[in-house]
C-alpha positions as CSV (number, residue, x, y, z in Angstrom):
1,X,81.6,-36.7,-66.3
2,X,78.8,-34.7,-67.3
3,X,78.7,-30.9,-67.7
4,X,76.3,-30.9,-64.2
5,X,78.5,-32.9,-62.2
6,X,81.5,-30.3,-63.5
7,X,79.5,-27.3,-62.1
8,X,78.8,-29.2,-58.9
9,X,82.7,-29.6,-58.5
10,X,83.8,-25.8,-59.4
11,X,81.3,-24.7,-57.2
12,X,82.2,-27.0,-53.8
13,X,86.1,-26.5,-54.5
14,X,85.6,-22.4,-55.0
15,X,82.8,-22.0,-51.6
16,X,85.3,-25.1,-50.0
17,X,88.6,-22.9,-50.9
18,X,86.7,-19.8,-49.8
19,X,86.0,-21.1,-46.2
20,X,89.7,-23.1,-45.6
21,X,91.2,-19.8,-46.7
22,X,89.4,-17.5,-44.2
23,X,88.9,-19.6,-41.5
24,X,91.7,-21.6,-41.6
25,X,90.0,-25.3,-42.2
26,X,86.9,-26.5,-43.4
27,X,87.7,-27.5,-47.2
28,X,87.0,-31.6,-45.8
29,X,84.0,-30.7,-44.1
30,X,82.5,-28.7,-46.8
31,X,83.3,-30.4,-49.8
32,X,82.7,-34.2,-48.5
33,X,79.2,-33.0,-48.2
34,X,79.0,-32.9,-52.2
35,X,81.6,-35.1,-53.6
36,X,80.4,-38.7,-52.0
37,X,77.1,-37.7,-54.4
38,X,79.2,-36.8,-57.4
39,X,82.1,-39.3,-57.3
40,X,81.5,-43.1,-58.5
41,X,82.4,-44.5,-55.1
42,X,83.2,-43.0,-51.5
43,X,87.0,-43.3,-51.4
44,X,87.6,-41.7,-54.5
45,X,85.3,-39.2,-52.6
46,X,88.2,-38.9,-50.0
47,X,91.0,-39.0,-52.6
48,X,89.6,-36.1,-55.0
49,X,88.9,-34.0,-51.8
50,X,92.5,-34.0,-49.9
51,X,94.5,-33.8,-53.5
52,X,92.4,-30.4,-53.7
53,X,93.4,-29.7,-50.2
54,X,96.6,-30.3,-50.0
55,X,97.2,-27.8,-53.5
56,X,95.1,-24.9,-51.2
57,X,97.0,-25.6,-48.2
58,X,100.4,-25.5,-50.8
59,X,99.6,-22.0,-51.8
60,X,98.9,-21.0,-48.5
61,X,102.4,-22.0,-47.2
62,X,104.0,-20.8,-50.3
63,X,103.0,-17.0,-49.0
64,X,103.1,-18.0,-45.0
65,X,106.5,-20.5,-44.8
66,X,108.4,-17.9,-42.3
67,X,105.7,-18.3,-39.5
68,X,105.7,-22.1,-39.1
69,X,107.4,-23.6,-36.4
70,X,108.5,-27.3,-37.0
71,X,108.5,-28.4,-33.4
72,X,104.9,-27.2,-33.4
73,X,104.2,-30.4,-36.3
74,X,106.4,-33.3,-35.3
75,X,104.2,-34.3,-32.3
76,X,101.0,-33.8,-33.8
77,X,101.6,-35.2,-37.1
78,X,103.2,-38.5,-35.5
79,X,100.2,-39.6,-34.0
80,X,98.2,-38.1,-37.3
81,X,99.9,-40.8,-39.3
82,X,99.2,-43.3,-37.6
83,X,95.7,-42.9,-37.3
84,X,94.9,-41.8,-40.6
85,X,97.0,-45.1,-41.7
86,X,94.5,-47.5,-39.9
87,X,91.6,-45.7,-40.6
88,X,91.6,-46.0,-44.8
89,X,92.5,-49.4,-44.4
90,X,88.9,-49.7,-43.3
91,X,87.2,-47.9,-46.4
92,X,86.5,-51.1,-48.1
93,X,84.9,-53.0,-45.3
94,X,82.8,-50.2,-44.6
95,X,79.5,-50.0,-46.2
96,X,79.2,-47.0,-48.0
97,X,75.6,-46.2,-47.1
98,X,76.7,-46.2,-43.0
99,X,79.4,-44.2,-44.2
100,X,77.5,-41.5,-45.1
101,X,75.2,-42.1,-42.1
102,X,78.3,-41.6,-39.5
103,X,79.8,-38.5,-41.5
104,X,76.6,-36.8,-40.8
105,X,76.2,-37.5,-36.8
106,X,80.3,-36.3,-37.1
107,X,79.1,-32.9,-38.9
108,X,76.2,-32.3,-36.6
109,X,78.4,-33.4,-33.3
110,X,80.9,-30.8,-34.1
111,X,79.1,-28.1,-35.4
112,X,77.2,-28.2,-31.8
113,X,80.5,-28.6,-30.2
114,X,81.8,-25.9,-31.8
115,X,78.9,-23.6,-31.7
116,X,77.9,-24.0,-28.0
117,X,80.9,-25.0,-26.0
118,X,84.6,-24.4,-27.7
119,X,84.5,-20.5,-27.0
120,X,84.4,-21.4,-23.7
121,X,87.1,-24.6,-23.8
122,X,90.6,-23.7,-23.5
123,X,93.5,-26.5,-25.0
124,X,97.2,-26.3,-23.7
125,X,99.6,-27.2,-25.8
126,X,100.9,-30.3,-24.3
127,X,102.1,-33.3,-25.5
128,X,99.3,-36.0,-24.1
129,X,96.9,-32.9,-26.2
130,X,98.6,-33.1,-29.3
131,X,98.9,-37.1,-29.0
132,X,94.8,-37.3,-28.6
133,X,94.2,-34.2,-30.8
134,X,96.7,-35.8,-33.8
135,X,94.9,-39.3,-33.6
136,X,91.2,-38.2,-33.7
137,X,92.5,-35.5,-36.5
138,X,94.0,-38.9,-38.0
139,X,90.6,-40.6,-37.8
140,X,88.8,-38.4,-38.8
141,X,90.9,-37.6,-41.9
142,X,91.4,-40.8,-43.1
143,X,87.9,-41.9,-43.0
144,X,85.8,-38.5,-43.8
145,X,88.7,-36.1,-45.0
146,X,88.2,-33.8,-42.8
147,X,90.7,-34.1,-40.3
148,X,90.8,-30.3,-39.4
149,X,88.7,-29.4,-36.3
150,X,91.1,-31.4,-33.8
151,X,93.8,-30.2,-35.2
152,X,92.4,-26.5,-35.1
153,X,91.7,-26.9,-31.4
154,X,95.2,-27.4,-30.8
155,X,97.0,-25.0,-33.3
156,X,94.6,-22.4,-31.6
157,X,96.1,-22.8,-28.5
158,X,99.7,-23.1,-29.6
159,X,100.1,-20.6,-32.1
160,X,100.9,-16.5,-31.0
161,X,98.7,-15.0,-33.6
162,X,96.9,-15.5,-37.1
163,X,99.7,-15.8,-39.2
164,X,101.4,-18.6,-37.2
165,X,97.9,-20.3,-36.5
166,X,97.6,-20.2,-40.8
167,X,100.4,-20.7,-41.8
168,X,100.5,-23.6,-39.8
169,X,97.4,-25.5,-40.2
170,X,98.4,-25.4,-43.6
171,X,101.7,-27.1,-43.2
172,X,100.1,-29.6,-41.4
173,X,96.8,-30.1,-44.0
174,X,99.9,-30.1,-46.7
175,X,102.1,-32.6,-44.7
176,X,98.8,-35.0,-43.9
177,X,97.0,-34.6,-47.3
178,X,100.5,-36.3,-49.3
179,X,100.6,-38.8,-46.4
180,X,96.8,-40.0,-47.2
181,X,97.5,-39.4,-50.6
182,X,100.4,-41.8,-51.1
183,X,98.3,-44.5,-48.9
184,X,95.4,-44.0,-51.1
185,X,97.4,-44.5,-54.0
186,X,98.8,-47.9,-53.1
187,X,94.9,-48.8,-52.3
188,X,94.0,-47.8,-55.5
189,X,91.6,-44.7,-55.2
190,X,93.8,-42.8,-57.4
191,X,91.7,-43.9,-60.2
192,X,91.3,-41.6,-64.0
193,X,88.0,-40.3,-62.4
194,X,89.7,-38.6,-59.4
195,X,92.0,-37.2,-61.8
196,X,90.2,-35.8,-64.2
197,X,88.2,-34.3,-61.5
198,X,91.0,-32.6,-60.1
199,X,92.0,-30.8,-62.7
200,X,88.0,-29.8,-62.9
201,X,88.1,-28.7,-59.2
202,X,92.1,-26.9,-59.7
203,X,90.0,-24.1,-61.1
204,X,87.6,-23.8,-58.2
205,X,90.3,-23.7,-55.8
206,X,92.4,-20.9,-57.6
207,X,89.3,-18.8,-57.6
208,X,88.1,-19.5,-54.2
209,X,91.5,-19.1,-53.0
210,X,91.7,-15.2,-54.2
211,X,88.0,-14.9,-53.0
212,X,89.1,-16.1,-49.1
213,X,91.7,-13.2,-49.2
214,X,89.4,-10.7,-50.1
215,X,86.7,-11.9,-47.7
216,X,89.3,-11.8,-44.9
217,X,90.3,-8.5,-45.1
218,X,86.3,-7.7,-44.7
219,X,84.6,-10.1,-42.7
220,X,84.7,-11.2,-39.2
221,X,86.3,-14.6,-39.0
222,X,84.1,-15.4,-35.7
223,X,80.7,-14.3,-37.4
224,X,81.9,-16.6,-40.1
225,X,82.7,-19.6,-38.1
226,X,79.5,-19.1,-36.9
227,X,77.9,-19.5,-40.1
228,X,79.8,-22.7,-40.8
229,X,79.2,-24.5,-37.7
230,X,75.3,-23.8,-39.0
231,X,75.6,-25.1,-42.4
232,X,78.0,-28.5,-40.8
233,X,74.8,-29.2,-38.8
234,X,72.3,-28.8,-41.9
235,X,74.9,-30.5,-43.9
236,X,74.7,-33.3,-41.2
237,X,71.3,-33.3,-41.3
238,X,71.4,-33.8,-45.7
239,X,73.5,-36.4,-45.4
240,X,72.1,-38.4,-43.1
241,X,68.5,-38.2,-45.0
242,X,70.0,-39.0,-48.3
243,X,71.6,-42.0,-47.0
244,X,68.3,-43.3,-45.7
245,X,66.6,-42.8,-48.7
């Protein structure tokens, strides 16, 4: 791995870390954009990207554990593992070039969704919704890594304020990232490259971790949603044209 390609990590895993930890999610989204360029193949792509997750989301609960509420998860997560299950099975029969292709149309689908229409869309936290939330969250996680926005919609809804909404979106990143981990593993995408990398991107996340606490105390989380939703579409748009060309 050359000294380029180590930059290129540090800085996704720090900017990723710095959004997840504001916003609450967004580490998948923003990193996948970088990491299916930088690693070998598509799934070690995936792997690198929810090992570094699932460490942010561990420090997270770490310093939020009293505000999750279990019977918030089990529902949710059922239906995640499932879904994410099936879905890596597919990575190999998936050409890696339409990959790339469908994770953009996803970026720039929910960056409009969630631009234009979610302030005005309001989730109930019932169990059909976290049955259809959990298994898109699963889909999307187990092919892109980035099974956060469904997941978000519902914890929104569910959750009495910011703490509980953080603290648990992390449990449930935490929970789902070993769960696609240990699959991956048995598929072999853990290979030396994704571990080496890790340790590369460990120091990213640390930093952008400390960053995203700072930020919060200053920034407004909506106008910075905002500005996320913005760079998923161009992001979209990136990968999509480097696919094709």
């Amino acid at each position: 791995m050359g000294v380029e390609t180590i930059i290129l990590l540090l800085i996704a895993s720090t900017v990723a870390s710095i959004v997840q930890r504001v916003s609450g999610f967004g580490f998948g989204i923003f990193v996948m954009t970088m990491l299916p360029y930088i690693m070998p193949t598509y799934p070690e792509a995936t792997a690198l990207s929810a090992l570094l997750a699932g460490t942010l989301s561990i420090m997270v609960v770490v310093q939020l554990w009293r505000y999750i509420n279990i019977k918030h998860l089990l529902p949710i997560l059922t239906a995640f593992f499932v879904t994410s299950w099936i879905s890596i099975q597919f990575l190999d029969y998936i050409d890696e070039i339409m990959m790339k292709i469908i994770f953009g149309i996803v970026l720039i689908v929910l960056s409009i969704y969630f631009f234009i229409i979610s302030d005005r869309v309001h989730v109930k936290p019932l169990i059909w919704v976290q049955a259809v939330l959990g298994s898109i969250s699963g889909v999307m996680g187990g092919l892109f890594n980035m099974q956060g926005p469904p997941a978000v919609l519902y914890f929104v809804a569910s959750e009495k304020d910011k703490e509980h909404y953080l603290a648990i979106t992390q449990a449930y990143f935490l929970v789902g990232n070993i769960f696609m981990t240990v699959v991956r593993y048995f598929k072999g995408y853990l290979t030396e490259t994704v571990g080496w990398s890790y340790l590369y991107g460990l120091a990213g996340v640390f930093l952008g971790f400390y960053i995203g606490m700072e930020i919060f105390k200053r920034v407004s989380n909506h106008l910075l949603r905002k500005l996320i939703y913005i760079f998923m579409a161009i992001s979209g748009v990136y990968s999509i044209v480097m696919a094709l060309t």
